[in-house]
Structure formats: structure tokens, C-alpha cells
N, C-alpha and C positions, 0 to 999 in steps of 0.2 A: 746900529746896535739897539736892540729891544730894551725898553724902560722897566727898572725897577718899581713901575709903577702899578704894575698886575697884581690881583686882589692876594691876597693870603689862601687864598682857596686853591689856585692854580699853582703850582712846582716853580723854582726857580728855571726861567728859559738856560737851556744850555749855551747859550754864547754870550750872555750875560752873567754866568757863574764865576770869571775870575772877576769881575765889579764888584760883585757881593763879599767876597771874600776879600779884597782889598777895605772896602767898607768897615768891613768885620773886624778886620789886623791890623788895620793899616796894610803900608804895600812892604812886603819883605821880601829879602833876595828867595828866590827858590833856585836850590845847587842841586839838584839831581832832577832826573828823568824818571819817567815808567815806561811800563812794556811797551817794544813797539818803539821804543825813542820817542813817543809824545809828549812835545812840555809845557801841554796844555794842563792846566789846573782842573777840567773834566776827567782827563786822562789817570789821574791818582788821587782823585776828591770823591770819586764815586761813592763810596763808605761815607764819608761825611755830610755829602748832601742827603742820604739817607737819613742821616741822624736829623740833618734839619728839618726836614720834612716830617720826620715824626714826634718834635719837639713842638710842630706849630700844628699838627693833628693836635696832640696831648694837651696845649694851652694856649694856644693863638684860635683856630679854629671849634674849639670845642664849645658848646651848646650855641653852634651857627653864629660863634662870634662873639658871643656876648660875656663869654667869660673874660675877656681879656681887652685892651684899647687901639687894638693893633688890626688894623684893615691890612694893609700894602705892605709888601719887601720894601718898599722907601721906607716907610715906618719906622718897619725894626733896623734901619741902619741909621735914621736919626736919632731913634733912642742909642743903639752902640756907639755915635760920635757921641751922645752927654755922659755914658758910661767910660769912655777910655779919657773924660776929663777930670780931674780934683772937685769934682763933687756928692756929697752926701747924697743918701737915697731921698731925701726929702727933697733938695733941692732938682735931681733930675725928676723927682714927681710935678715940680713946679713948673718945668720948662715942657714936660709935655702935655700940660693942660693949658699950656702956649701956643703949641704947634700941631696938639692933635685934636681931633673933635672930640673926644668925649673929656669930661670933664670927673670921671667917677675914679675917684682914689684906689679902691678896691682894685679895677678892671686895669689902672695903671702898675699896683704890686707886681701882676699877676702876668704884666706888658714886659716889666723888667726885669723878673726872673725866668721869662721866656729869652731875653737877649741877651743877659750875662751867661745864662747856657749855651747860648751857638755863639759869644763871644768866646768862652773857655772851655768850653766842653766838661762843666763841672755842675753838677745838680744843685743850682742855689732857688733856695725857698721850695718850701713843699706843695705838693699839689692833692687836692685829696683823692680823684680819681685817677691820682697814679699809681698800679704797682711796681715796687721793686723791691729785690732785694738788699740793695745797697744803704746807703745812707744820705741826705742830703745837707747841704751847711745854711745857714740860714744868717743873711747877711742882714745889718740893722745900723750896727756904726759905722764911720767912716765912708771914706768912696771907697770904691769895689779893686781897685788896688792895691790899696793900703790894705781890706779884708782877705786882699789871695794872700799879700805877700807874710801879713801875722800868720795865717792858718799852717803855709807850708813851713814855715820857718818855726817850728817847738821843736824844743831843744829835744834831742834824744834822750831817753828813759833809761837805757842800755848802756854797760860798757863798751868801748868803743874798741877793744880787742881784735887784734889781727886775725880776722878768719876769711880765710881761703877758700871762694867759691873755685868748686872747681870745673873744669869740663864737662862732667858728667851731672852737674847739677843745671840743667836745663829744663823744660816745660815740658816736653817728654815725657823723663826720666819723674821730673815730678811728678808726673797722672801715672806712669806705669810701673816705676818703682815704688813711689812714695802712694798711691793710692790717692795722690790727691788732686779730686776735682781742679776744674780748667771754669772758671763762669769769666765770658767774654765781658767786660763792660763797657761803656761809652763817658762814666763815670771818671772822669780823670780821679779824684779824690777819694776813690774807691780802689786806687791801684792797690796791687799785691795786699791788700786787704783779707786775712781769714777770716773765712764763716761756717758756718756748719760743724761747731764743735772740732776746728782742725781740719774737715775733712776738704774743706773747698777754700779757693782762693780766687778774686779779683785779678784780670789782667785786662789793662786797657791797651787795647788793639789796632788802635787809631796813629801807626807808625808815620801815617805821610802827615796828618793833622803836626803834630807833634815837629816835623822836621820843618814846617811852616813857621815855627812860633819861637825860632832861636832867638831873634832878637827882636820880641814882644817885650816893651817895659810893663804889660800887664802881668806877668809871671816874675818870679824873684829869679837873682841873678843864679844862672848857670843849673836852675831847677830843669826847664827845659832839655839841656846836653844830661844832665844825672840821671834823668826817666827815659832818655833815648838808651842811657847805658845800659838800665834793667831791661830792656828790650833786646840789646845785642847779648846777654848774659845771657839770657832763655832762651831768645830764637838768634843764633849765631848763625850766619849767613852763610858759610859754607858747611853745616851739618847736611846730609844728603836726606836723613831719617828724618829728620825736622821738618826739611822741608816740604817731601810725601806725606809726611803727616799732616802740617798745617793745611797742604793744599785739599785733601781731604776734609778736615772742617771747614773751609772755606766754602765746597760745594752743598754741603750739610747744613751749613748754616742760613737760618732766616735773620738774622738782624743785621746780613751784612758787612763780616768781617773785611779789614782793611787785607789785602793782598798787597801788600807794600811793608808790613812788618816783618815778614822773614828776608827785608833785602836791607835791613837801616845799617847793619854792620857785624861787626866781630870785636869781644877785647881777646887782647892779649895776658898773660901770667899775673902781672905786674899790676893790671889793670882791674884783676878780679878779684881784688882785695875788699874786705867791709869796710875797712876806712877809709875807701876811698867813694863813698857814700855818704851824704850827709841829709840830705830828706825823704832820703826812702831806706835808710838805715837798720833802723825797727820791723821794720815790715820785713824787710831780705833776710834777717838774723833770725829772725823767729820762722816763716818759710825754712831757710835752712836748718834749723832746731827738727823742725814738723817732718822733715826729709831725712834730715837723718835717723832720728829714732825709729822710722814705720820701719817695720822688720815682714818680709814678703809672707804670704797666704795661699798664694797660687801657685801653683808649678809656672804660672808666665810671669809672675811676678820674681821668683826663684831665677828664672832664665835670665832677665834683663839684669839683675841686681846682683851687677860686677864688683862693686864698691869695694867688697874684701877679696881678694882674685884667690890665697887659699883656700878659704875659707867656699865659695863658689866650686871650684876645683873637687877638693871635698866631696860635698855634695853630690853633684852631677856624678859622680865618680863612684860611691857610694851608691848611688838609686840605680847606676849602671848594675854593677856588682847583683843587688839585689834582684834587678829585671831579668837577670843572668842565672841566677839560681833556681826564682822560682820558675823559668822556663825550662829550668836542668830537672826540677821535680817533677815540672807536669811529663815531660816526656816519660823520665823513668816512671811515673806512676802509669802513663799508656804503654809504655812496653810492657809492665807489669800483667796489666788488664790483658793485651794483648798476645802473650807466652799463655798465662790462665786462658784464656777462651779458645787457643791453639789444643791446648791438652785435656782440656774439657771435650772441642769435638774429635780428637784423636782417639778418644775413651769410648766414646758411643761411636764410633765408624765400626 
């Protein structure tokens, strides 16, 4: 097996990728397969080793190195063994000025918020030559546990009221009913996130990442299984439109989307209840609020948007009628023309 010991410059070697991620997680069971029956960790990490790759462009490799303390893949997974332990950012800055050759505080910040990102898949500490549009969190106290597990855990703002997502409220229906943007993110902490005045939404995409990390004690309890659910809500696995559609983003897309989210699951009736949410609660209620009020603009907005089946009926039915009439005038107005032009040259023959 190839050594984790290849510089930060070169790609994780492909048969050393399940190492790296063991590294990273710890070792957790992996229950399902990808296409092809492969159950190899290359075979449904493909999307995520992107994201690593472009996390260690962004702050491991960037100005040739020097912005950050991290040479080797060894590196960033001894700095993730002193982040998945009970200790303070201070204290893992202390043990990597133990183990690793530079000794610059700064280039160590910048070491750790490079590794708490491809440990969680969550934007900790900013970067100034980043753009994006998300947001990131910016870790200070405590060990990096103890900071996911406060951040996801505030309480909800919202009544906790029984509302019924229902079948038809999917990611779809959301871009082509409701008009509202679809922005892929990489962002765990960005999920179902609005932006754009309402008009766009966060969804993190990373279905197979996500089915790795059931029993991470670095994520709070049973967060992991409730953000798998927002995924089987949106992209429900046996929708056939869904799925033609995702697969279409998927080829469209540069950043990589995961092909593994439209297979994570399906809920049932019972299952698609708001309270049966509890940290992504806020986020699905208000999405749903944003979804129900858009009221359509387009005739294919008009088309999709079944939500009131009279109401639809109606309409279509109506615009029929209409399309029906004005082609009843225009005829009679060319037969009209037509008898006229008839008796006109009848006149001059």
C-alpha cells in the first residue's frame, strides 16, 4: 500500500483513499454499495475527494505552501487524530509545533481549519482568498466537538406545529414550482440555508459523505440520520423525475456533485412530519413557508403547480376555452376576408 507520506501537492493515491478516510472518521461500518456493486470507498467518495482536493488548493497548498503548516497527507491526519481528542485549539496548536516543522502559529490556524473541514465537511475559520457564498463558523473555545455539537444543537426559534411535508414538496418542485433556486454546497452548515432574498436555497449534496458518519461522536446524536432525512424528503428515491433531473445536474455540474444522493432513501406519511425534525427544523419550515406562497408566473410554472388540483383544472380549462375561441375568430374573420375577396373578383370578371 502507497504511504500517506506524498507531499500535499500531489492527489490522495487511489488505494490509499479508504486510509485516509479511516484517518479522518475513524473506521465506521459502511452498509451500502455504489453502482456496479463496488464497496470500495473510491467507488462513492469520488465527490468528496474532490472536495479534498480543493480544500488543500484553497489552504494547504496555497502561496506554494506557505500559507498554511501542513506539507504531507500524514500531516493533515495527525493534526485530525489531535482534533477528534478533548482538546482546545490552543492545545492542538501546541502539539503541532511538536510533531511538525514549522513552528508559526499563524500557518498552524490556518493547518487546522484546513482539517476540521475535510474532518466535517463544514467551513470552520475563514480564508480571505475564499469566495463563497455561504457562511463560515469560526471556532475559538472548546475542542472542536464540543463546538459542532453547541452550534447544531440551538434551540429552535419556531413553533413546533404539525406540518405536513408533503410529496410534492421536493427539490424539483421547489426550482420549478416555487422558483426557487437549487445552490449545491459542500457546506454542511450551509444546509437548507435561504439566500438571495428567498429566492435560492443551500442543499448539501454529499449523500454518501453523510451515510459514513452515522456513528461519528464528532457530530451530535442522531444529527447525522435527521440530515440524511432532509435528503430522502427532497430527493426521494423512487421519484423517476427526480431522478432525470438530478442526473442531468450531475453532468452539468463542475463542482462535483455526489451521485449517491438520489439513492440515500424515501420517508413515508408519518415520517414527513415537521416535528419530526429537530436541527434542521427552521430551515424546512421556512423553505416550506417560501414554497408555498410563490404563486406561478409562467405557463410552466402554471403546468407543474398541481398543489390545488381545482383550482389547476380551472385554469388549463379556461386558457383551453380561450385558445378555442380566439381560433373560432380568426377563422371567421378569414372566411370573412375570404367570401369579400370572392365577390370583389366576381364584380370585376
Amino acid at each position: 500500500m502507497s504511504s500517506l507520506d506524498n507531499s500535499l501537492f500531489d492527489e490522495v493515491p487511489l488505494e490509499i483513499k479508504p486510509l485516509a478516510v479511516d484517518h479522518l472518521w475513524g473506521q465506521q461500518p459502511s452498509h451500502f454499495v455504489f453502482h456496479e456493486d463496488k464497496p470500495n470507498l473510491d467507488a462513492y467518495f469520488d465527490s468528496y475527494f474532490k472536495y479534498y482536493a480543493q480544500q488543500c488548493d484553497l489552504i494547504g497548498r496555497h502561496e506554494n505552501g506557505e500559507y498554511s503548516s501542513v506539507e504531507t497527507h500524514i500531516d493533515i491526519m495527525t493534526i485530525a487524530h489531535l482534533l477528534q481528542q478533548p482538546l482546545t485549539r490552543a492545545e492542538v496548536r501546541k502539539h503541532m509545533t511538536d510533531v511538525l516543522k514549522s513552528t508559526n502559529i499563524t500557518q498552524h490556524d490556518n493547518s487546522i481549519n484546513l482539517v476540521a473541514r475535510l474532518m466535517l465537511m463544514i467551513r470552520i475559520g475563514g480564508v480571505p482568498h475564499e469566495y463563497s457564498k455561504g457562511e463560515y463558523l469560526e471556532w475559538k473555545e472548546g475542542d472542536l466537538r464540543e463546538f459542532v455539537h453547541i452550534h447544531f444543537a440551538a434551540p429552535s426559534a419556531r413553533a413546533r406545529d404539525r406540518i405536513k411535508l408533503e410529496k410534492s414538496f421536493n427539490a424539483l418542485n421547489v426550482q420549478r414550482i416555487g422558483g426557487i433556486k437549487i445552490w449545491w454546497t459542500d457546506n454542511l452548515a450551509d444546509h437548507l440555508r435561504m439566500m438571495d432574498d428567498d429566492k435560492a436555497v443551500f442543499i448539501f449534496h454529499h449523500g454518501s459523505f453523510l451515510e459514513h458518519q452515522l456513528h461519528n461522536p464528532m457530530f451530535p446524536p442522531c444529527f447525522i440520520e435527521e440530515t440524511l432525512r432532509t435528503l430522502m424528503l427532497l430527493f426521494p428515491r423512487y421519484n423517476p423525475g427526480i431522478k432525470k433531473w438530478y442526473q442531468k445536474e450531475v453532468a452539468k455540474s463542475a463542482c462535483g456533485l455526489d451521485k449517491r444522493l438520489i439513492g440515500v432513501g424515501n420517508l413515508n406519511a408519518e415520517e414527513r412530519q415537521s416535528e419530526n425534525f429537530n436541527y434542521w427544523h427552521d430551515r424546512l419550515v421556512i423553505l416550506k413557508e417560501v414554497y408555498d406562497e410563490a404563486r406561478p408566473n409562467t405557463l410552466s410554472q402554471f403546468w407543474y403547480d398541481r398543489r390545488n388540483g381545482p383550482q389547476w383544472y380551472t385554469f388549463w380549462v379556461a386558457l383551453w376555452v380561450l385558445v378555442l375561441t380566439i381560433v373560432t375568430i380568426v377563422l371567421a374573420v378569414v372566411q370573412c376576408v375570404e367570401g369579400g375577396l370572392q365577390v370583389y373578383l366576381a364584380m370585376r370578371a
